[in-house]
N, C-alpha and C positions, 0 to 999 in steps of 0.2 A: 633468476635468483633462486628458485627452486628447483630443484633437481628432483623430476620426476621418470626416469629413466624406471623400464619395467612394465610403465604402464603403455597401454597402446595408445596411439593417434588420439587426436577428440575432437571433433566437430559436430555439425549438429543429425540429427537423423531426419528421415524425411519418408514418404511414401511417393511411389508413383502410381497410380489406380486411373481411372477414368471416372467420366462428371455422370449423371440421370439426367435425364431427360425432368425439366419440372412444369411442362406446362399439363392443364387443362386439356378436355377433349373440347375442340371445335371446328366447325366446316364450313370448308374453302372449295368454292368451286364444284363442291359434288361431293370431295374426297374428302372423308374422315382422319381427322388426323389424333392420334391419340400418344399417351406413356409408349406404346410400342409402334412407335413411328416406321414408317416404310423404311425401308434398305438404302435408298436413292437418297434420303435428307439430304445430304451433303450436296448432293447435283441439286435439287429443287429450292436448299436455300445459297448453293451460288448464281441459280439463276433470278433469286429475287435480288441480290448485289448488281448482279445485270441490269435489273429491270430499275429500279430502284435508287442505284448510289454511285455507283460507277459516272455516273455523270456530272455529280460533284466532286467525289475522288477518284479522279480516275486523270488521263491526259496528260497532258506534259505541265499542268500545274495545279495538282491535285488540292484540292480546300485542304486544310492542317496538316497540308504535308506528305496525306494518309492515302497511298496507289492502292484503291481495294482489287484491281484488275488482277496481278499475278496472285495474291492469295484467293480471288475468288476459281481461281485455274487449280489453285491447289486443293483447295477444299471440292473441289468436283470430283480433283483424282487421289482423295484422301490421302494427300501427302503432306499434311502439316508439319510445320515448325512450332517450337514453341514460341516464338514469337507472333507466329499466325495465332495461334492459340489463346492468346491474352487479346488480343484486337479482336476477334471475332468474339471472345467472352462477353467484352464490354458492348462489344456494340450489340450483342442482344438483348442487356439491359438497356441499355439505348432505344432497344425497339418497342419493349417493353412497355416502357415508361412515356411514350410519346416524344422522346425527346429528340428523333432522328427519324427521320428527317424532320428537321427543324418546323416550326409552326408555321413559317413565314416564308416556306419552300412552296412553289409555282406545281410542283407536283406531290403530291402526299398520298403513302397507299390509307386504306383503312384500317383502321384498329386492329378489326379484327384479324387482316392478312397479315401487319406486322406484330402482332401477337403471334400468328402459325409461323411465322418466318423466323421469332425467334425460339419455337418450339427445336423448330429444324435445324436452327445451328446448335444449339443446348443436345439434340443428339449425336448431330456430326461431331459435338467435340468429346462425346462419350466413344464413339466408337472408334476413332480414326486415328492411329498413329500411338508409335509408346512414346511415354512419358520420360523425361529423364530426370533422375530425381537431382534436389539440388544441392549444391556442394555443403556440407557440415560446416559449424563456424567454431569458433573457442568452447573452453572450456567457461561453464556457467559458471560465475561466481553467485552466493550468497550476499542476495542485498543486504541494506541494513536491518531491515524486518523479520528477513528470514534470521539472519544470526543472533538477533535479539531472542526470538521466540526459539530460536533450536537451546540457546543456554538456558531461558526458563524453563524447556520441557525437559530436557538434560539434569541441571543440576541446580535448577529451583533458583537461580541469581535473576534480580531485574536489572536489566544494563542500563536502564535508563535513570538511573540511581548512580549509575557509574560516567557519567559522561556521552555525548553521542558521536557519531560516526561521522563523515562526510555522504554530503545528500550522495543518491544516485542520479546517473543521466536515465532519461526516459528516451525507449527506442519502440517504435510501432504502438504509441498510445501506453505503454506500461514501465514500469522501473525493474523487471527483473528480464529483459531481456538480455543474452547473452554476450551477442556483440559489440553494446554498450558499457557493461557491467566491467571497467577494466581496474585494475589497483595500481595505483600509483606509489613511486615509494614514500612517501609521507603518507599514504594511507595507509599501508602495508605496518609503517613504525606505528601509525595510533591502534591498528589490530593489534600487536604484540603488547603495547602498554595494557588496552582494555585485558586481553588475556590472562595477565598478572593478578591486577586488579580483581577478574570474575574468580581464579583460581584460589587469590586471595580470600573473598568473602565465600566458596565454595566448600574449603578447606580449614576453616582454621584450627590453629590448634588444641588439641582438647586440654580443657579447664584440670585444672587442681582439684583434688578434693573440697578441701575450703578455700575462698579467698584467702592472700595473703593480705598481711597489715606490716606495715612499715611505720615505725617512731622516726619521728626524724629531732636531730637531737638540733635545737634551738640555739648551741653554739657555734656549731658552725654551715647553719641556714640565711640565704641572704635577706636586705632589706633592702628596699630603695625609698629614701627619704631624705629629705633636707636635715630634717630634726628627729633623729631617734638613738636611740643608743640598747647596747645591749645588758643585759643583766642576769643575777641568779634565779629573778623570775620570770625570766623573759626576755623578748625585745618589744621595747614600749615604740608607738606611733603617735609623736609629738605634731606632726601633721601629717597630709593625706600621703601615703605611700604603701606599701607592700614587703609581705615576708615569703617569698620565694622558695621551691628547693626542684633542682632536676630531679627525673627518672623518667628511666624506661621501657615502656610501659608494653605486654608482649602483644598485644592484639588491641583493635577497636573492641570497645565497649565503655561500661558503666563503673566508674570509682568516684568511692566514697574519698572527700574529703574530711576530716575530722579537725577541727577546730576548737580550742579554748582561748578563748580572752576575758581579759580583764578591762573593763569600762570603765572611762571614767566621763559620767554624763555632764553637758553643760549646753544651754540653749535652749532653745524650743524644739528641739526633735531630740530622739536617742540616736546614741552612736550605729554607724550603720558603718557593713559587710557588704562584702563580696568573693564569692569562691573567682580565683581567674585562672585562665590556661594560655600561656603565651601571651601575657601580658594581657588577654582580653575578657574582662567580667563575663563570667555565665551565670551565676548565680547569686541573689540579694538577699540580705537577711539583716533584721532591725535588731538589734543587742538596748533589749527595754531594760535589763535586770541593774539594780542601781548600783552607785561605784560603791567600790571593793568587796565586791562579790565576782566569783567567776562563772561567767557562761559557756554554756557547751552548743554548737551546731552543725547541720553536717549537709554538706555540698555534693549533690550524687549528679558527676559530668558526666556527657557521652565522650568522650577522649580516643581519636585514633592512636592503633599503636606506633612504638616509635620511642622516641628521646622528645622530652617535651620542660617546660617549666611551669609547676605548677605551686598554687599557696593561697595567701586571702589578702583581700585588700581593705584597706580605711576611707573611707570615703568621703566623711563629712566632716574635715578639720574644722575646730571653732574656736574663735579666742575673742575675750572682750575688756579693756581697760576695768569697767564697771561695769557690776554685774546689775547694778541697782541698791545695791549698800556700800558702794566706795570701794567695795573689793572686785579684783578681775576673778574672771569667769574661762575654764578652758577648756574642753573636749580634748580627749587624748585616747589609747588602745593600745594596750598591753597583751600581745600574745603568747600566752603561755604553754601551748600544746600544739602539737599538729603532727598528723598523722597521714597516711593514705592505706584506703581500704578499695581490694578488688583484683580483678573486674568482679565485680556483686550481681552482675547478668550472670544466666547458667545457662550456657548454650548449650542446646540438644545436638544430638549426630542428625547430620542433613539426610532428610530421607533416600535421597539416592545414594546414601553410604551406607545407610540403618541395611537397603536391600541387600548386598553384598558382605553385611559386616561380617558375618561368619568363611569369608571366601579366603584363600591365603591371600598377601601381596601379591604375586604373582597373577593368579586369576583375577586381583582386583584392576592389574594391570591390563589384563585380555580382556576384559566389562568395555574398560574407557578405551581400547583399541575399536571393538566392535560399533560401541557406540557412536565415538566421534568419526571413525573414518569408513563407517559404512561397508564393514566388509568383516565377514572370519577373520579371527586370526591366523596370520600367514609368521612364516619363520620371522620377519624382520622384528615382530613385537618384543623378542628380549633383546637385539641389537638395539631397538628403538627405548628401551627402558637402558642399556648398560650408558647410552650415547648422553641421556639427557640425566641422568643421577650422575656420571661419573663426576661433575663439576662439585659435587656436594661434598660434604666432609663427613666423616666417616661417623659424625656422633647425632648426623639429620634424624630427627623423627619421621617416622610412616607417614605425619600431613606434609611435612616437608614436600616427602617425595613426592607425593600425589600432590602437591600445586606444582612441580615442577612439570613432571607430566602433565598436568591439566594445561599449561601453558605452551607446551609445545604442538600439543594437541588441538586447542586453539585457535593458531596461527600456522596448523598444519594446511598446505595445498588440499588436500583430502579431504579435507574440512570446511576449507574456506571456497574449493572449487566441486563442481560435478562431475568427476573423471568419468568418463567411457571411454570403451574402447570402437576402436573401428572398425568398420567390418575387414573380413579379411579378405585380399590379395584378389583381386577378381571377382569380387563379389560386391554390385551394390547399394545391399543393405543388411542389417542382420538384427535378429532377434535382441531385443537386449536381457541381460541375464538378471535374478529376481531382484538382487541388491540394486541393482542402477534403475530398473522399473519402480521399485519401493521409494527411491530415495525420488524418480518424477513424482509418484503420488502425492508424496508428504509436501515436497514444495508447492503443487499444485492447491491441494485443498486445505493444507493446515500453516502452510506458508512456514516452514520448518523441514526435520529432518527425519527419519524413520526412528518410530519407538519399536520397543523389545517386542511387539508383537507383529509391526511389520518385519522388522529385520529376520524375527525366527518362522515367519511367514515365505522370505527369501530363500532364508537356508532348508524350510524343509520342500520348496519346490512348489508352493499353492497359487503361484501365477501363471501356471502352466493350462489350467483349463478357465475357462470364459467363465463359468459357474460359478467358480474360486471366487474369481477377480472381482466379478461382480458384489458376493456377499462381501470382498471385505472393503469395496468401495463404501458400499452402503453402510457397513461398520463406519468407517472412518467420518460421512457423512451427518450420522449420530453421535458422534464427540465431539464436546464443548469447543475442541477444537476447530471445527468448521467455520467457526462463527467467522474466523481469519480466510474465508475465502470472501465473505461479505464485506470484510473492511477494509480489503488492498480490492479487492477485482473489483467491486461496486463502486465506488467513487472515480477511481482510475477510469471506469469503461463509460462514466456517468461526467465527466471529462471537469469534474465538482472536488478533486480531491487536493486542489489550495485553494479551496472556497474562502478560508480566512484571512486568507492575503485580500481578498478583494477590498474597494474601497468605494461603497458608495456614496454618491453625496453627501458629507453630513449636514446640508444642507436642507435636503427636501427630504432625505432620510435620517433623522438621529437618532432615531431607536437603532438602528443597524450597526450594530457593535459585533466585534469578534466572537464574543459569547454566541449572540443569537446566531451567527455564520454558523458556529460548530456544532449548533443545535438544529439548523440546515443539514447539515452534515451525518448526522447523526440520525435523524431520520432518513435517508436514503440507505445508511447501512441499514438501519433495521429494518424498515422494510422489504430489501432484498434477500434478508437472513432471513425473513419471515415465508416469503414464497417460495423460498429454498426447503428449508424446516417443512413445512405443512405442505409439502407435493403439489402446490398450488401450479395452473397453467402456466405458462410461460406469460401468457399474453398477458397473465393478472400484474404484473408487470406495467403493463400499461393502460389497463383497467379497474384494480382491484376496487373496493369502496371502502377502504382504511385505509389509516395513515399513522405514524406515531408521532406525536408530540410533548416540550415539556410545556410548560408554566409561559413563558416567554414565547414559545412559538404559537401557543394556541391562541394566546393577544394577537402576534400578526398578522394570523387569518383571520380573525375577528369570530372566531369558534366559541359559541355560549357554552363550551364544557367542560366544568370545574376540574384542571388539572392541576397537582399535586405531586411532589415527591419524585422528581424527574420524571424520564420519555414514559409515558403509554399509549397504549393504546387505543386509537378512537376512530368513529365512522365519521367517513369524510361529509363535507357543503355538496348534497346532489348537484347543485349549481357550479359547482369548481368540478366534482369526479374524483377519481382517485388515479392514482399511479403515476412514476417519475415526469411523468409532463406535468404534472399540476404541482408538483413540487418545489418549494422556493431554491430550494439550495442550483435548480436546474435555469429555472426562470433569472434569477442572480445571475447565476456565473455566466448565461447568454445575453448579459444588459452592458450597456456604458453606464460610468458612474449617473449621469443624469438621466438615461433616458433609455426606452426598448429598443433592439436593436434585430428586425426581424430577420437580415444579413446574416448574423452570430447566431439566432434562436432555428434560420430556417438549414447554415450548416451545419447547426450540432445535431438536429435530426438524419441530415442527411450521413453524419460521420457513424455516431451513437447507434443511434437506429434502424438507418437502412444500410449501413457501413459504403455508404457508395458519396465518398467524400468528392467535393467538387475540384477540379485543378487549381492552382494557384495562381491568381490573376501574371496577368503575359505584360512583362515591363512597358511601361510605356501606358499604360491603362490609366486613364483618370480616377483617383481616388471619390468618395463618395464628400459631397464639401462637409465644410467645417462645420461645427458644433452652432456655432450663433447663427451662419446663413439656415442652418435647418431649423434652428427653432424659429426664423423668423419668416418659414413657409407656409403653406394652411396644413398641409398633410405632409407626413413621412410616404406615405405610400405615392403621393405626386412627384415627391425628390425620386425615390426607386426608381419611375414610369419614364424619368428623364434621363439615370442614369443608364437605364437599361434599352435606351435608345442606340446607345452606340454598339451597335454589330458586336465590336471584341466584349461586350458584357453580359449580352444578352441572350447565348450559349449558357451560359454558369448560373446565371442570375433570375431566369424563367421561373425552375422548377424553387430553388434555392428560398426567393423571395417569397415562394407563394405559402410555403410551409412557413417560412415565417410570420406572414400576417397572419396566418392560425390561430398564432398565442400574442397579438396584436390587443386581446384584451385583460391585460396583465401586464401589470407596473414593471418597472426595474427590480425589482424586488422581490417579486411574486405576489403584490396584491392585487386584487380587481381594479379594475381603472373602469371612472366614472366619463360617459362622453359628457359633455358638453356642447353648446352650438361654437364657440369659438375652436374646438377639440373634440371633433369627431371619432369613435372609433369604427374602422372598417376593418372586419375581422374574416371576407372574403378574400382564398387564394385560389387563381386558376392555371389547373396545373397545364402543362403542353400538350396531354391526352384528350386535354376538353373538359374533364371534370372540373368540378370546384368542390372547393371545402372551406366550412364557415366554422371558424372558432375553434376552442380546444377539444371540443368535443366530437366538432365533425374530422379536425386531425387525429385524433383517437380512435373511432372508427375505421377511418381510413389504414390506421398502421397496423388495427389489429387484424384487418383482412386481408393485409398484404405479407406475401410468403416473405417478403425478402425478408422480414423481422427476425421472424425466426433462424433465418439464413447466418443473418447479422448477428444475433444471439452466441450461435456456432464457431463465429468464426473471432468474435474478441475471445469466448471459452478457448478454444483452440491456442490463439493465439498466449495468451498467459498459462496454459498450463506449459505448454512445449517451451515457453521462452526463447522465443525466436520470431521473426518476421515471418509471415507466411509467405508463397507463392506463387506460380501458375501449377507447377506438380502438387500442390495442396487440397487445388479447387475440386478434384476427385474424391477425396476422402469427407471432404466437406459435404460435396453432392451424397455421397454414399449417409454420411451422418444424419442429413437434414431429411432424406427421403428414409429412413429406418425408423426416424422419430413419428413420422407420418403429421397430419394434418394440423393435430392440437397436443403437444406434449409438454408436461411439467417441464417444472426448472431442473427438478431433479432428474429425470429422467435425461435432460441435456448433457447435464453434469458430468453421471455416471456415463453417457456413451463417447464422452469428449476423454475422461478419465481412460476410459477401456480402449482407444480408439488404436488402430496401427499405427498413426501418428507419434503417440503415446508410447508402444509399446517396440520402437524398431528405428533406428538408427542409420543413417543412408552414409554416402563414404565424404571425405573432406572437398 
């Protein structure tokens, strides 16, 4: 449908680098094994696959399918595949973690050897074999967030005053991934309409000196009435009806209606008004002043522009045989005047016009090229102005032009998508140039589009040194803007972000209304914004000792401290701790309406936090039973003990379950739970390494001494700045990320190296 002819290819970019090495020094057999591992790793960790695994997966019917024999021949003669390359990845978090060989295996090495073992493959897979980067995908479109936020930083419009968009699809945990992001043509039609509309209210056209005022002459004004008639003083209202008159009216705003009538009181109340526009009352006014005298009143509508009907109504007809002296008694309304005044609003020039007002048409024209399509102006901007005015008639005003423009601009491709180019003809990857690096920034951290100081940051070349890039990361980091990395990537990665959709019992829950969900909600952004803002650890994250809360969430927790006036800030229940595990919005969204649900609470850790999400149960698998047979068990954790009896469950559901009982002492909701002797709580998980962890605090420990956190940190950053699905040519530049940050790095410092990163900054071929 668009013709983008000129510009290059576009798919996504990618790096291909190699992994680090991330274990610890420790020793095996004599031999020290350390970060600069012996030369042989590859021979000494395919002779632990030897020792070790080959005799489950190995033979003519290898367990899950998986023949480690030909890749442990390849990894000896560092000849990898990439497909050897993602199996051997996994399986040394497998070894890792105790989970392989299985707990329940006749032979198991030790810890400690399959902790070296998978030191050894973590460097075989750094050193061995290039990578091939992988194929580019579509063109990123601008979700709905980003195009919201690009026209309020643009041209000061909120769209959400104008209508909304169609959701987006979510792809790898986010909604601005590329290859989901696709426009359909009824999407496509409601971007052109919104574009009108934002050009409309961006643009309008400048006021008159003074309001004008219109008489409208009362004989030939309508009325609608049963009983009324017209006259040389008027037209009288014998009962309830209306004195109408069209116009039309050049813009949205504020007109004064002007009214005179003549009253004639009868009853217990005064005659009573109403200003109306299209037949519908906006405004009421009581006409006290007594009969044959005239009043005066005035009706100030907000009235879109357009052709409309607008005038005053009677509202309270009254008639009575006897009044109380044998005579009848009548209410009636005599309008003698009417007028319209306006629009009586004085709209100011929108400050993105104020900056340019002094520029010709022409330059004003080159502004909103640069701006909206991300790039200098190139020859096509006055083909592109001659193309979209020429429809116009030749007597258009200057705002004319510029909503027209603005509306093509809009709903321009350039606009609406991320054009890159591709690398060129035999090459593949290539640098990207300062405008298509500007325009990742801007989506990345402000969820938006390059302002006047990135774009003149492009054109004068300051993303060319690391120095640059850096300071104006952290520039961009320090605008108000940022806050938008906290309120799309924090919720989304916090897997919280339709917390309001949820529905918990209102049974054993009735305080839990959509309010308190979004004040769930709301606390997780800000305290992400918070550790971001203030260079706090990463880990604070998962430990810090505050919280924000308003009025209504601080009752949930049962918090003795007096909050007021929406979210603040407060120190957390030492007995609760701080950071997204102890937070309801997380505890929630990991529960069934009735009950905890350690299954959902132990894989949102394992997706969330250690990003090492479990497989999707294998058809055929018995569900966990139903809702009444568990409540009418002694324990949840004796249902799990049963379920996880069965072989195909007990792979996934080991590690999964034990993380879950962690937070086993914590309602569906995020309150403490009271045991009881009929409802015990056991808040012991034991993981397949041997350890155990008890409660949310020994799972809190545990996650903040584990690398993979900060891995997992990396790799959601990652994945939402690039938009895109990551994968095995990724897991290099991630190693390289994760080991530069070293042992304990801020949020920020993640941010800024995930921003800076060749991921970020270079483009691989389709």
């Amino acid at each position: 449908m668009w013709a983008v002819s000129g510009y290059g290819g576009v798919g996504e970019f990618v790096t291909h680098l190699s992994s680090i090495c991330w274990t610890p020094f420790v020793v095996l057999g004599g031999a020290l094994i350390g970060g600069s591992a012996a030369a042989d790793d590859g021979q000494d960790a395919s002779r632990f696959l030897e020792q070790w695994c080959v005799e489950c997966h190995g033979g003519t019917k290898p367990k899950g399918k998986l023949d480690l024999v030909p890749i442990a021949g390849r990894l000896a003669a560092a000849t990898l595949t990439p497909a050897d390359r993602s199996i051997l990845r996994e399986a040394a978090a497998l070894l890792r973690t105790g989970e392989m060989p299985p707990p329940e295996a006749e032979r198991r090495p030790p810890l400690e050897v399959a902790t070296t073992a998978a030191a050894w493959l973590s460097h075989a897979l750094r050193v061995t074999g290039p990578l091939v980067a992988p194929p580019g995908g579509p063109p990123r479109r601008l979700n709905r967030h980003e195009y919201a936020n690009a026209v309020l930083d643009l041209l000061g419009v909120d769209v959400s005053t104008l209508g909304s968009l169609p959701p987006d699809d979510i792809g790898a945990g986010f909604d601005n991934i590329g290859s989901v992001l696709s426009l359909s043509p009824g999407a496509l039609e409601r971007h052109v309409e919104l574009a009108e509309a934002i050009a409309a209210m961006a643009c309008p056209e400048a006021d008159s000196a003074t309001p004008q005022r219109t008489e409208f002459d009362l004989a030939t004004a309508k009325f609608s009435t049963q009983y009324g008639s017209r006259s040389a003083e008027g037209i009288g209202l014998f009962s309830s009806g209306a004195v109408t008159f069209d116009a039309t009216l050049p813009r949205e705003g504020i007109y004064a209606v002007d009214v005179e009538v003549a009253p004639q009181q009868a009853g217990g109340e005064p005659v009573k008004i109403a200003g109306v526009v299209d037949g519908k009352p906006l405004a009421y006014f009581d006409i006290a002043e007594p009969t044959g005298t005239v009043a005066k009143r005035t009706a100030e509508l907000t009235i879109p522009g357009g052709p409309h009907t607008i005038g005053v109504a009677f509202l309270n007809d009254y008639y009575t045989k006897d009044g109380g002296d044998g005579h009848p008694r009548d209410r009636n309304l005599v309008v003698t005047g009417l007028a319209l005044r306006g629009p009586v609003d004085r709209r100011g020039v929108p400050a993105w016009r104020a900056a340019i007002a002094e520029r010709s048409e022409q330059e004003e024209v080159r502004w909103l090229i640069e701006a909206f399509l991300r790039r200098a102006p190139m020859n096509a901007d006055e083909a592109l102005l001659a193309q979209v005015i020429g429809t116009l008639p030749a007597s258009a005003t200057r705002e004319a032009r510029v909503r027209a423009m603005l509306t093509a601009l809009l709903a321009h491709p350039e606009f609406l998508f991320r054009l890159e180019r591709d690398p060129p003809a035999g090459s593949a990857e290539r640098e990207l140039d300062g405008h298509e690096y500007a325009a990742r920034l801007a989506a990345f951290l402000w969820s938006s589009v390059p302002d006047a100081m990135l774009r003149e940051a492009a054109a004068n070349g300051d993303f060319e040194h690391e120095s640059d890039r850096v300071a104006i990361i952290s520039r961009m980091l320090d605008d108000p803007r940022a806050s938008r990395l906290a309120t799309r990537f924090a919720p989304q990665w916090l897997r919280i972000d339709s917390l309001e959709a949820k529905t918990p019992d209102p049974a054993k829950y009735p305080e839990v209304r959509p309010a308190l969900l979004s004040s769930m909600r709301v606390e997780s952004i800000l305290f992400f914004d918070s550790v971001l803002r203030e260079n706090r650890p990463a880990t604070a994250l998962l430990d810090a000792d505050y919280t924000f809360v308003d009025e209504p969430l601080a009752r949930h927790y049962g918090l003795p401290t007096s909050v007021t006036g929406g979210m603040q800030r407060v120190g957390t229940d030492p007995a609760r701790g701080g950071g997204v595990l102890a937070h309801a919005s997380v505890l929630t969204a990991t529960s069934n309406p009735t009950r905890t649900s350690p299954v959902k609470r132990g894989k949102w850790v394992l997706e969330a936090i250690l990003n090492d999400p479990p497989p999707p149960p294998k058809p055929g698998v018995p569900q966990l039973p139903a809702e009444a047979e568990i409540a009418s068990t002694r324990t949840m954790r004796e249902m799990m003990e049963r379920h996880r009896a069965d072989p195909e469950c007990a792979a996934c559901h080991r590690r999964m379950d034990a993380l879950g009982f962690a937070l086993e002492g914590w309602d569906a909701v995020g309150r403490p739970r009271i045991a009881t002797a009929d409802n015990p709580i056991d808040e012991r998980g034991d993981l397949p390494d041997g350890r155990s962890i008890t409660g949310l605090s020994g799972l809190r420990d545990s996650l903040t001494r584990d690398p993979a956190f900060i891995r997992s940190l990396v790799v959601h950053l990652l994945t939402f700045a690039t938009g895109r699905e990551l994968g095995e040519s990724d897991e290099s530049i991630i190693d390289e990320l994760v080991a530069e940050a070293g042992p304990s790095p801020t949020l920020r410092a993640l941010v800024i190296a995930v921003a800076d990163s060749t991921a970020m900054r270079r483009r691989g071929t389709p």
